[in-house]
C-alpha positions as protocol buffer text, in pm:
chain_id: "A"
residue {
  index: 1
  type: UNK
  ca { x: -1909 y: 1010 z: 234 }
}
residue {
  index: 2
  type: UNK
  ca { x: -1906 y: 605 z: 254 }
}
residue {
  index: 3
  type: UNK
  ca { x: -1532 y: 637 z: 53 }
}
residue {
  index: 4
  type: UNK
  ca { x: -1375 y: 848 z: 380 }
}
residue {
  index: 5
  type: UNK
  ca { x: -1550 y: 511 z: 533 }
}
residue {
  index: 6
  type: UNK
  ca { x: -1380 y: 241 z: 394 }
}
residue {
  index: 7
  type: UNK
  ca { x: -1067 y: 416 z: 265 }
}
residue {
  index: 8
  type: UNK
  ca { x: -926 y: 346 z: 548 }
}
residue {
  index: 9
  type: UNK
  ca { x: -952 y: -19 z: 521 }
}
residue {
  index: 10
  type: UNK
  ca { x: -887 y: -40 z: 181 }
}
residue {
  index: 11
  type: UNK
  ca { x: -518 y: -120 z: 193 }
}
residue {
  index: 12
  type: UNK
  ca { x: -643 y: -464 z: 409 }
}
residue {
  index: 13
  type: UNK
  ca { x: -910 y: -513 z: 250 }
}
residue {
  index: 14
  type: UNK
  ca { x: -641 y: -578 z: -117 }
}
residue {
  index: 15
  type: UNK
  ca { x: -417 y: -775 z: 154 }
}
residue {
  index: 16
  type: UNK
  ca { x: -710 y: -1007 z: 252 }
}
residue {
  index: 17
  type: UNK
  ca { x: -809 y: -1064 z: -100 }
}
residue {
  index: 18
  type: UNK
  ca { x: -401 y: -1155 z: -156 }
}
residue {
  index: 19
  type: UNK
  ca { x: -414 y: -1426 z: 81 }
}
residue {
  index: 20
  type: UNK
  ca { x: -719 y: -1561 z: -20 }
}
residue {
  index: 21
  type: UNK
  ca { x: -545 y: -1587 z: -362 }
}
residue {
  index: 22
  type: UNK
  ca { x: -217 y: -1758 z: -196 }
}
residue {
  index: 23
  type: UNK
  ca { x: -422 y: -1965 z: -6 }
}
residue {
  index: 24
  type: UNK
  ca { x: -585 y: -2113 z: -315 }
}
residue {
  index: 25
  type: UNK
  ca { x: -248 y: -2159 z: -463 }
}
residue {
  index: 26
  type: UNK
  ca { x: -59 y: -2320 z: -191 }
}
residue {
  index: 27
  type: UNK
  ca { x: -407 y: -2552 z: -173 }
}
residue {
  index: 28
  type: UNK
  ca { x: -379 y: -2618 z: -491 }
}
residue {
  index: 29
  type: UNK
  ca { x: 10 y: -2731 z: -429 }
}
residue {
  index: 30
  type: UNK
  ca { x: -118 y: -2967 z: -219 }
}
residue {
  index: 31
  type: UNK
  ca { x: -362 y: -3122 z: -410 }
}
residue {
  index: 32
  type: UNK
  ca { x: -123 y: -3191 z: -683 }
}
residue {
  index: 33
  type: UNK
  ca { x: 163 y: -3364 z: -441 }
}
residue {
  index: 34
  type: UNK
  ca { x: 151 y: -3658 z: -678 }
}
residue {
  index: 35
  type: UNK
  ca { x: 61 y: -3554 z: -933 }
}
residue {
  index: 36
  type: UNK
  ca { x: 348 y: -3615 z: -1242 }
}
residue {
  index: 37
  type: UNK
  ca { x: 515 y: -3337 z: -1391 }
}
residue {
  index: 38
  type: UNK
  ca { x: 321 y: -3061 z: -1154 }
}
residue {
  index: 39
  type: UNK
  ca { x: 554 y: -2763 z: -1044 }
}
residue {
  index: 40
  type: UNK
  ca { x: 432 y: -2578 z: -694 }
}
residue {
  index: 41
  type: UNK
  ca { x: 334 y: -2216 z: -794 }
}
residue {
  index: 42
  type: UNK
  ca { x: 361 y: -1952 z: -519 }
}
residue {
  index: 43
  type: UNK
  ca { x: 299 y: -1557 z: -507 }
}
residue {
  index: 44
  type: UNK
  ca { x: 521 y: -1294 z: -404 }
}
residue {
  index: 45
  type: UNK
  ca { x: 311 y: -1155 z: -177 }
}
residue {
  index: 46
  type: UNK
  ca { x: 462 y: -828 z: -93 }
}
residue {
  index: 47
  type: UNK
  ca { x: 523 y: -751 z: -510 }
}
residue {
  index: 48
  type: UNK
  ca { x: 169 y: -871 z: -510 }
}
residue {
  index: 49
  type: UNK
  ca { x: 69 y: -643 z: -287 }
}
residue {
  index: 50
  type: UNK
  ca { x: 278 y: -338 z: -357 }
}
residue {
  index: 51
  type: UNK
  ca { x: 120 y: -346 z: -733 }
}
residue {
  index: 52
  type: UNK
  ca { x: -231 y: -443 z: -579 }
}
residue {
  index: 53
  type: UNK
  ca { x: -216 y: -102 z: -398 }
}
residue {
  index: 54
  type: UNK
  ca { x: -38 y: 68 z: -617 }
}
residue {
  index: 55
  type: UNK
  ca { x: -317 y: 24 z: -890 }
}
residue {
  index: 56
  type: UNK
  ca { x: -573 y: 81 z: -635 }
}
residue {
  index: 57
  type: UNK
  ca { x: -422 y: 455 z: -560 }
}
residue {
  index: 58
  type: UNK
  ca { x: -410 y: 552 z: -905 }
}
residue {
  index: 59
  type: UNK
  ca { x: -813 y: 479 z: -961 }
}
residue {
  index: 60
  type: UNK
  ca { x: -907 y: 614 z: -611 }
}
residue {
  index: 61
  type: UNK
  ca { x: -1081 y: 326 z: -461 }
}
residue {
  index: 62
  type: UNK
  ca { x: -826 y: 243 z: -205 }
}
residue {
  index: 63
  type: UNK
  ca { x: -575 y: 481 z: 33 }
}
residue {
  index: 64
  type: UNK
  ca { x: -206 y: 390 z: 60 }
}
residue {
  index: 65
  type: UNK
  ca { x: -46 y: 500 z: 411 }
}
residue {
  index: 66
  type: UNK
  ca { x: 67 y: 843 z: 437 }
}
residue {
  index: 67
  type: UNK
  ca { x: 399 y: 1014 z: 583 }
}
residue {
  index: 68
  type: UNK
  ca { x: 274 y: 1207 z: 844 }
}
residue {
  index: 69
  type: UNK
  ca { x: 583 y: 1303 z: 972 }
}
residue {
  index: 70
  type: UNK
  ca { x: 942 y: 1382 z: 781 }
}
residue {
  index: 71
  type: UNK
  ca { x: 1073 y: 1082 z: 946 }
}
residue {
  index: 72
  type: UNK
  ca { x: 858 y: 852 z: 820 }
}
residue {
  index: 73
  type: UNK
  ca { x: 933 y: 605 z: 604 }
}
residue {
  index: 74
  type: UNK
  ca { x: 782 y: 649 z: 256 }
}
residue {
  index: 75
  type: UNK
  ca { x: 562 y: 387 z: 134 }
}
residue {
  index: 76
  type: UNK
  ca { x: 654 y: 236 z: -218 }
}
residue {
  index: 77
  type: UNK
  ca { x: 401 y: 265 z: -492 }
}
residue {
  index: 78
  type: UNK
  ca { x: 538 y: 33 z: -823 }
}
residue {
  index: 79
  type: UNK
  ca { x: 300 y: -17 z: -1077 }
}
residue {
  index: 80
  type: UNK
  ca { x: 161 y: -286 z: -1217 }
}
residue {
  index: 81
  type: UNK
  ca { x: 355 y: -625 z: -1189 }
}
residue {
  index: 82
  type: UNK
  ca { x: 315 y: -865 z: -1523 }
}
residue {
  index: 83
  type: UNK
  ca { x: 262 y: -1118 z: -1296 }
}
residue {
  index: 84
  type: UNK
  ca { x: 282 y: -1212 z: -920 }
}
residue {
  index: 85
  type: UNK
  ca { x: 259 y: -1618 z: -958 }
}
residue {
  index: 86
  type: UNK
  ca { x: 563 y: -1786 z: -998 }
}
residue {
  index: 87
  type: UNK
  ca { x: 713 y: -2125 z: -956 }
}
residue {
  index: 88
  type: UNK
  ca { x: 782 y: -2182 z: -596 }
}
residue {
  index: 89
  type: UNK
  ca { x: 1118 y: -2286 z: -474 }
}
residue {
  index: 90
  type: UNK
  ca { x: 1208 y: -2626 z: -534 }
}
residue {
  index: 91
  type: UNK
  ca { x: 1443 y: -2811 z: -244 }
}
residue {
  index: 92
  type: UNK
  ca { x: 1396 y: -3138 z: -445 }
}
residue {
  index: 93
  type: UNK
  ca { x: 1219 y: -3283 z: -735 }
}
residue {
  index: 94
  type: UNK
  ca { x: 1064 y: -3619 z: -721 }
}
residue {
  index: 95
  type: UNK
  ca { x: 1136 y: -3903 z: -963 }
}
residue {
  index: 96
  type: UNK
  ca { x: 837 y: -3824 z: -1124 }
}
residue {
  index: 97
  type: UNK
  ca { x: 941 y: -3485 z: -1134 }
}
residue {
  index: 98
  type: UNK
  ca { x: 678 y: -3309 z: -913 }
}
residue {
  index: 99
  type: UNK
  ca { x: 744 y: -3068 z: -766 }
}
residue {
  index: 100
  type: UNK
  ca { x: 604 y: -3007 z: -451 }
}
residue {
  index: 101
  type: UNK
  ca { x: 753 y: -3001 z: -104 }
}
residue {
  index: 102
  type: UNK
  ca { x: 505 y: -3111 z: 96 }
}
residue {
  index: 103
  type: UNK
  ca { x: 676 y: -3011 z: 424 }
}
residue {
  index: 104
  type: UNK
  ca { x: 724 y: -2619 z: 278 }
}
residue {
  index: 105
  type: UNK
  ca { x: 376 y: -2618 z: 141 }
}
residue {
  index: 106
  type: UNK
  ca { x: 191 y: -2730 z: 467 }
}
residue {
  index: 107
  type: UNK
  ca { x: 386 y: -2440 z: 674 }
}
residue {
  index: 108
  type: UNK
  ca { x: 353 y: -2189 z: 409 }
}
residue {
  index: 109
  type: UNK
  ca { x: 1 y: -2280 z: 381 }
}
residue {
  index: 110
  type: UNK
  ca { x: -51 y: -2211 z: 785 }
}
residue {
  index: 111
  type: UNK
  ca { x: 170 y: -1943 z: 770 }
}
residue {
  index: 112
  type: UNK
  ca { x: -60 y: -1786 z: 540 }
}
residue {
  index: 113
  type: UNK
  ca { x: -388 y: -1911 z: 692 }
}
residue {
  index: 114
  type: UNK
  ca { x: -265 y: -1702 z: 1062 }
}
residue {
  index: 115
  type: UNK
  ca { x: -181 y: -1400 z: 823 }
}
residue {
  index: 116
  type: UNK
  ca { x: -549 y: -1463 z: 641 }
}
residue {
  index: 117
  type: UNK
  ca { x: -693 y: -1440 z: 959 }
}
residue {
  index: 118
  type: UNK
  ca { x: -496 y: -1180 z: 1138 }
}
residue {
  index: 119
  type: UNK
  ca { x: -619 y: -945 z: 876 }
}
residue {
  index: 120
  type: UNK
  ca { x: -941 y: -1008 z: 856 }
}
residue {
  index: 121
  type: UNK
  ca { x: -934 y: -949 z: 1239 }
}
residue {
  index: 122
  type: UNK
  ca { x: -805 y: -620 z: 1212 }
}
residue {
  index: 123
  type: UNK
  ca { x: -1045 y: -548 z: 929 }
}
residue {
  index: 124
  type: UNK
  ca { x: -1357 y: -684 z: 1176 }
}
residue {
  index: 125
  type: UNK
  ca { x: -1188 y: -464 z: 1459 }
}
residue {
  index: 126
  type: UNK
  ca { x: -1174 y: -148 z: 1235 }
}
residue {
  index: 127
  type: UNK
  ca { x: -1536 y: -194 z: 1096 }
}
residue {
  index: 128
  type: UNK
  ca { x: -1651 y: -233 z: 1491 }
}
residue {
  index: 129
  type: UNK
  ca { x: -1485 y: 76 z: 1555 }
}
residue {
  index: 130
  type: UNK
  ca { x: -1612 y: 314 z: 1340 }
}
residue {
  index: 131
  type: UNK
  ca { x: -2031 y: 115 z: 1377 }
}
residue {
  index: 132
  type: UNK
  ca { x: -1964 y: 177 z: 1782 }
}
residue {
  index: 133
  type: UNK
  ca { x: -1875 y: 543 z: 1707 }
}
residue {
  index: 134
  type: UNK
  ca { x: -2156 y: 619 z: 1492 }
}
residue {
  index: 135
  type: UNK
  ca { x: -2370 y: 471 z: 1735 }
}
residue {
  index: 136
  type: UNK
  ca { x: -2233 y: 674 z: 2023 }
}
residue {
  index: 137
  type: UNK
  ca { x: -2237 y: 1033 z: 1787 }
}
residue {
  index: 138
  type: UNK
  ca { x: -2665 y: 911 z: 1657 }
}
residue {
  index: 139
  type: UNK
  ca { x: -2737 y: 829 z: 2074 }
}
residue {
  index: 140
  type: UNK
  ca { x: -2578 y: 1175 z: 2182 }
}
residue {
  index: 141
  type: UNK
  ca { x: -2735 y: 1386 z: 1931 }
}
């Protein structure tokens, strides 16, 4: 009963835990601006995420969207990736070789930060739904 519950929220729920991840990482970037011979690591998110759910699916604990319709698109389900860090792109190296681009890691790490909270918004927003509608069906019956 609690699975047809969260299910649905299951797919955000990976995607939240993703960015928490990325935000760690691009933090982490940041940290280590001067720091000799340190090389920015980033995440493919959506690889990230495609094997995140992917792995999910196969053990039942979370639901991947489903085609409802023939013209829907269908969702992609690759396994496991080896790994999902990987060295960031590098527009310049320093002379003491770091790495990091300060200016790419402070908008990626924003970037991420809105997406971080977007989606834990919509998680907030789905878990409010469905407490407000068992409410309503215990106060009517």
């Amino acid at each position: 009963m609690i699975n047809r519950l969260t299910d649905g929220i299951g797919f955000q729920t990976q995607a939240l835990m993703l960015r928490a991840e990325r935000q760690r990482l691009l933090a982490s970037n940041i940290a280590n601006a001067d720091t000799p011979n340190y090389q920015a690591k980033d995440m493919d998110f959506g690889k990230a995420l495609r094997s995140a759910t992917g792995a999910a699916a196969s053990t039942g604990t979370a639901a991947l969207p489903q085609a409802t319709h023939a013209r829907h698109l269908a969702v992609s389900t690759l396994g496991m990736a080896d790994s999902t860090r990987e060295a960031a792109l590098q527009s310049q190296t320093a002379v003491d070789s770091n790495g990091v681009d300060m200016d790419r890691e402070r908008a990626s790490f924003v970037d991420n930060a809105l997406k971080y909270e977007a989606t834990l918004r919509f998680i907030n927003g789905s878990v409010r739904t469905t407490l407000d509608a068992m409410r309503s069906h215990n106060a009517g019956g």
